[in-house]
C-alpha positions as CSV (number, residue, x, y, z in Angstrom):
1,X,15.9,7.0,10.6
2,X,14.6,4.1,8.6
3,X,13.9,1.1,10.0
4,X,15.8,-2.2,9.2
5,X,14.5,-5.9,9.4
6,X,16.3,-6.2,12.6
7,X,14.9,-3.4,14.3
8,X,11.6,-5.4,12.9
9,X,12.5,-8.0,14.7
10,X,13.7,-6.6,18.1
11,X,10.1,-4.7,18.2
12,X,8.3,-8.1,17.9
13,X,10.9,-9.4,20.3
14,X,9.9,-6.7,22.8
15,X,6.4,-6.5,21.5
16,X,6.1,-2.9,20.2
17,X,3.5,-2.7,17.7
18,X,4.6,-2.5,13.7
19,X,2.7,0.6,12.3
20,X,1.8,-0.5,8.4
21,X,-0.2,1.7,5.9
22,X,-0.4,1.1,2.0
23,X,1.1,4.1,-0.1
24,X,0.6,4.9,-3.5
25,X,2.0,8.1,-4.5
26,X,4.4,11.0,-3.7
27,X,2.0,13.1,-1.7
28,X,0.3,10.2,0.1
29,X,3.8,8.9,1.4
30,X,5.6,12.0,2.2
31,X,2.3,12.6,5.0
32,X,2.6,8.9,6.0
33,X,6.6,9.2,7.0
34,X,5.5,12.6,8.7
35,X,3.1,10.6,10.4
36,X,6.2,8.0,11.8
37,X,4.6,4.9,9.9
38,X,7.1,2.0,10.2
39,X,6.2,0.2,6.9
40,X,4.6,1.8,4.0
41,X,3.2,-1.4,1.3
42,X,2.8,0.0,-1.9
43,X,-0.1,-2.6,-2.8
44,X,-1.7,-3.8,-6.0
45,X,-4.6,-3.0,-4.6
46,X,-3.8,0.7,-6.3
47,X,-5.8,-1.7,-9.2
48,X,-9.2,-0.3,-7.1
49,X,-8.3,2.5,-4.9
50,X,-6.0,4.2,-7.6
51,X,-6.4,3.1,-11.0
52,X,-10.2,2.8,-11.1
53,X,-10.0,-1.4,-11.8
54,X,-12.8,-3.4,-10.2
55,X,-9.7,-6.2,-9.3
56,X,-5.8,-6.3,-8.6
57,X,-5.4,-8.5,-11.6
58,X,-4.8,-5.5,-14.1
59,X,-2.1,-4.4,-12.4
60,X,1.2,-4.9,-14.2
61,X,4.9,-4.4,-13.1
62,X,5.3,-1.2,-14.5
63,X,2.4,0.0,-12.5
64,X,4.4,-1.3,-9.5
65,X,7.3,0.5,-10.5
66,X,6.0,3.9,-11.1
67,X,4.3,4.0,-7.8
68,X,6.8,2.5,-6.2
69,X,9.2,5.0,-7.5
70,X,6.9,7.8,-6.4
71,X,6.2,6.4,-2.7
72,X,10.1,6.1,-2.3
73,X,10.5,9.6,-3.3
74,X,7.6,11.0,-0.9
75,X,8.9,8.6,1.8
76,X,12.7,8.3,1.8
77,X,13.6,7.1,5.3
78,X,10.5,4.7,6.0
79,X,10.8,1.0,5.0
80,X,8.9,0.4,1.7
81,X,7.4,-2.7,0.4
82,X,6.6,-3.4,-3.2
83,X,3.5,-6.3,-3.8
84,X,4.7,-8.6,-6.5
85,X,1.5,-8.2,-8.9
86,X,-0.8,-10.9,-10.6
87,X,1.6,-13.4,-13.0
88,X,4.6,-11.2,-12.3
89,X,6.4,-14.1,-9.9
90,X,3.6,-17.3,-10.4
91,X,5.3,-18.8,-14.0
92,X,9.0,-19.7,-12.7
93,X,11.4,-18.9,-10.3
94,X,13.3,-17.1,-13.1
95,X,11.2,-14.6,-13.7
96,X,10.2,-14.0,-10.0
97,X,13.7,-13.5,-9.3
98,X,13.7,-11.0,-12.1
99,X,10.9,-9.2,-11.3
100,X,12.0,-8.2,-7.8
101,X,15.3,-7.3,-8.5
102,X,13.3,-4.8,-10.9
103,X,11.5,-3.7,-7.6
104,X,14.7,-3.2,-5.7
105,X,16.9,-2.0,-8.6
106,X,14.3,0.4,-10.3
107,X,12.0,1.7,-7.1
108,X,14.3,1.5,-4.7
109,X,11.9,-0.8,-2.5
110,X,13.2,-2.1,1.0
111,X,11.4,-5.7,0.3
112,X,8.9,-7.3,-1.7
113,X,5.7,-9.3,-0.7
114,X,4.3,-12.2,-2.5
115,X,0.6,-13.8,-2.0
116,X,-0.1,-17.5,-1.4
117,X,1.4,-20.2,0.8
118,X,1.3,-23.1,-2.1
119,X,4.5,-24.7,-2.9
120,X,4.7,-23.2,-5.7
121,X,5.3,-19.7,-4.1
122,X,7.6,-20.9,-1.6
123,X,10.0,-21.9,-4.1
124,X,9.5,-18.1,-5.3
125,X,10.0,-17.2,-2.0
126,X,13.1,-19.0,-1.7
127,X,14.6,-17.9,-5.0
128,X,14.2,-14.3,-4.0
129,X,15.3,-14.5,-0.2
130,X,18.6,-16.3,-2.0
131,X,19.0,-13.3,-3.8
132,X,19.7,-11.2,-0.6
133,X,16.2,-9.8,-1.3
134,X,13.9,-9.5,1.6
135,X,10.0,-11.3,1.2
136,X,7.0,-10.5,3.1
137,X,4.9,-14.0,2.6
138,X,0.8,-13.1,2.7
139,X,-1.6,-15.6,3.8
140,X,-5.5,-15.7,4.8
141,X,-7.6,-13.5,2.5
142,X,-5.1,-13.2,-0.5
143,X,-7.5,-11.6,-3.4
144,X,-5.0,-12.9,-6.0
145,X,-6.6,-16.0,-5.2
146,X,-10.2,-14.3,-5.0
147,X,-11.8,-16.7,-7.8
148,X,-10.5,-19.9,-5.9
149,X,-12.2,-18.9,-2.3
150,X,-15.4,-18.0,-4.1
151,X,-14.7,-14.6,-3.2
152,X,-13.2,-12.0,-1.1
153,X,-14.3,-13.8,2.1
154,X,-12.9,-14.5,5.7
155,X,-10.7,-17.4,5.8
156,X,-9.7,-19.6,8.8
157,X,-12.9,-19.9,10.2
158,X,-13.2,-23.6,10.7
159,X,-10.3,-25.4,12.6
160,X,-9.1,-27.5,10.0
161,X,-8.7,-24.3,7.7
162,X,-7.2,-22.5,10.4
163,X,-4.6,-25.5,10.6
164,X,-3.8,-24.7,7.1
165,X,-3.1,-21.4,7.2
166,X,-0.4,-22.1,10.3
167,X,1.0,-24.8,8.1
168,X,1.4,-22.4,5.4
169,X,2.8,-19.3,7.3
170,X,5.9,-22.4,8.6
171,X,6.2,-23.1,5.3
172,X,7.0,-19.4,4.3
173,X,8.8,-19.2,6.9
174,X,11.1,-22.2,6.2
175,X,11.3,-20.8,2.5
176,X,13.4,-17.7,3.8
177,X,10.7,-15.2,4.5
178,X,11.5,-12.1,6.3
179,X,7.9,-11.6,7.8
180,X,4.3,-12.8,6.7
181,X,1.4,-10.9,6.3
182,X,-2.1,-12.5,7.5
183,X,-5.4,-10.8,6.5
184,X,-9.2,-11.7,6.9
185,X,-8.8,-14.0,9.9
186,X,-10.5,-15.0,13.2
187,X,-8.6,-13.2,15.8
188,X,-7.5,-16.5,17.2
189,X,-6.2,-17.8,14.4
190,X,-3.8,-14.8,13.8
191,X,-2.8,-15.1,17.5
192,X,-2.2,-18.8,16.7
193,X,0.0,-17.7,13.8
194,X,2.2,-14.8,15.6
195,X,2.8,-17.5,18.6
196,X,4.3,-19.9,16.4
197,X,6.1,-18.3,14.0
198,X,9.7,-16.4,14.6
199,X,9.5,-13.7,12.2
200,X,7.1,-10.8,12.2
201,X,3.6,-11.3,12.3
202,X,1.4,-8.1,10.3
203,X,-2.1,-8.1,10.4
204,X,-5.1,-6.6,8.7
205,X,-8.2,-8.0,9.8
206,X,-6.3,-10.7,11.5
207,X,-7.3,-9.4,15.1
208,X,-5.1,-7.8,18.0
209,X,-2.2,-10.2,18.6
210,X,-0.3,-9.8,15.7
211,X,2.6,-8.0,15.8
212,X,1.9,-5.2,13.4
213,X,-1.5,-3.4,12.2
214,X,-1.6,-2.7,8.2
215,X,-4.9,-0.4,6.4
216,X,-5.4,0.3,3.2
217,X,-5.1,4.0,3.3
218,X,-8.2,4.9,1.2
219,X,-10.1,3.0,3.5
220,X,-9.0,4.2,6.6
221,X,-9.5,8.1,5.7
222,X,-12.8,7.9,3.8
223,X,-11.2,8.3,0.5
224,X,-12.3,5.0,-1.5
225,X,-16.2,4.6,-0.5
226,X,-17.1,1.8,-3.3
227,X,-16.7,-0.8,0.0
228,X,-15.8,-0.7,3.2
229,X,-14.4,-4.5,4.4
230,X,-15.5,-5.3,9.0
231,X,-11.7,-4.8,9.5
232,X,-11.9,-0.7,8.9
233,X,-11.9,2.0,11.4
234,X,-12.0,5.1,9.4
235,X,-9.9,7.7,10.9
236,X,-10.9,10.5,8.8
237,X,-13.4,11.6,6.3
238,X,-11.0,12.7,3.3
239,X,-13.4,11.8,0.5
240,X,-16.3,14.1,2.3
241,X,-14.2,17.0,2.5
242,X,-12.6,16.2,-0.5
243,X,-16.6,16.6,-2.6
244,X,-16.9,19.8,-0.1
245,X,-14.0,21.6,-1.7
246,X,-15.0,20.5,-5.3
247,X,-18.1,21.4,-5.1
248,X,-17.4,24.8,-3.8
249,X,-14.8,25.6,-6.3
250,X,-17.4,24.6,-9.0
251,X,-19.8,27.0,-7.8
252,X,-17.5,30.3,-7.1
253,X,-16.5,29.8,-10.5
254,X,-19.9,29.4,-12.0
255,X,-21.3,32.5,-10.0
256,X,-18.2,34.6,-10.5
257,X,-16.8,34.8,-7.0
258,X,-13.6,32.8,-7.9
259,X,-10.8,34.6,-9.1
260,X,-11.3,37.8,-6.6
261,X,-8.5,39.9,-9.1
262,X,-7.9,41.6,-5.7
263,X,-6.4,38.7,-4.1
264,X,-5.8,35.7,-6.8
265,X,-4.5,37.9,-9.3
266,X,-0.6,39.3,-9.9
267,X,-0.2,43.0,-9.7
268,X,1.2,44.7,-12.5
269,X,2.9,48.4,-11.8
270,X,0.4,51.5,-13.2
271,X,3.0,52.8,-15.2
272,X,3.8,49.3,-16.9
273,X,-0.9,49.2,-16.7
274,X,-1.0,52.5,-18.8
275,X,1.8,51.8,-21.6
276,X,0.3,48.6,-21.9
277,X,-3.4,50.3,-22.5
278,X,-1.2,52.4,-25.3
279,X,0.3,49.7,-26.5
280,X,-3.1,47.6,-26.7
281,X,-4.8,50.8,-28.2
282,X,-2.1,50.4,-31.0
283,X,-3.4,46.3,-32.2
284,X,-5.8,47.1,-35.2
């Protein structure tokens, strides 16, 4: 049965780990909610593990919706979060607002998550949550904000910037968010975080003590090998056996092998074989 934001809050309560994996298609999803997953995030990083883009700023709504749509489809009993993409919530509260009521009306999404702790985006934050829809603040390494930290680097790593990012994830919090998401920080810091906050704490790359573990899918089974970020364990090697397969299939068909008419084929009765031959024989 799917999960609500109260049994979210009861396992962080009791301190049972949040399961979190990205999800960006039918197929992907419907193995993740075999797998029991908690939370599937459909991302914009699809930009660069789906839709070939070297960023997430490509990424538009509709690309949210469609994959969105999809996951909920493959995954219909596992709590799905939709990432508000690049300039889809940053202009005005207005729009934000309109943009995920989209997510929620169109894709069927359980919650949305928006990146940034700026005043700015907790106003959007706030706008939303007063909407009755559920936010997921993200903090720390937020690649929407790439260009501004030089970069997709580790953040928190000096105590005053750590200080900041605790002082952001209140601020979310005051601003009606439902949980935060912290990413690409010292393991103290996201323990500093979880211990102060009274909402879900997820992490990826934000060490042990958070209440949740998210992965990027294609990163975790092998599948997108352009870059690999420290925080990775790779739990499979989909991409390897993936270029196996491929590679095979190219070579039975080259050499012949592949169709065997014996076993890929459909049988056709001799009877229907020879008045076909006549019929054939017929064709000038």
């Amino acid at each position: 049965m799917k999960k609500s934001i109260i049994n979210f809050r009861e396992m962080a309560e009791k301190k049972e780990k949040i399961v979190y994996i990205t999800g960006y298609d039918y197929l992907t999803a419907k193995y993740e909610e075999r797998a029991g997953v908690d939370m599937i995030l459909v991302g914009d990083s699809l930009g660069m593990v789906t839709l070939g883009y070297e960023t997430t700023f490509p990424v538009t709504m509709d690309d949210m919706i469609a994959h969105s749509s999809a996951v909920r489809r493959g995954a219909p009993n596992t709590f799905i979060i939709g990432d508000m993409p690049y300039m889809s919530y940053q202009i005005s509260n207005e729009e934000a607002v309109f943009n995920a009521g989209r997510f929620t009306k169109e894709s069927l999404v359980d919650a949305i998550k928006l990146e940034g702790g700026t005043d700015s985006v907790c106003e959007r934050i706030k706008a939303i949550s007063d909407i009755g829809i559920l936010v997921m603040g993200h903090i720390g390494l937020t690649p929407q904000f790439a260009a501004q930290m030089g970069g997709y680097k580790a953040q928190g790593k000096s105590a005053g910037a750590a200080m900041e990012l605790l002082r952001q994830a209140l601020a979310i919090e005051a601003a009606g968010a439902s949980f935060i998401l912290v990413e690409g920080v010292p393991a103290v810091v996201g323990k500093a975080i979880t211990e102060r906050l009274n909402i879900p704490v997820l992490g990826i790359g934000a060490g042990s003590f958070t209440d949740g573990q998210l992965l990027i899918y294609a990163d975790m089974v092998g599948y997108y090998d352009d870059f690999t970020p420290k925080f990775v364990k790779k739990y499979a090697n989909v991409g390897a056996e993936l270029l196996k397969g491929f590679t095979a299939f190219c070579e039975e068909v080259r050499n012949g092998s592949f169709p065997d008419d014996e076993v890929h084929t459909y049988l056709i009765a001799d009877e229907e074989a020879a008045d076909l031959e006549k019929l054939l024989a017929e064709v000038k």
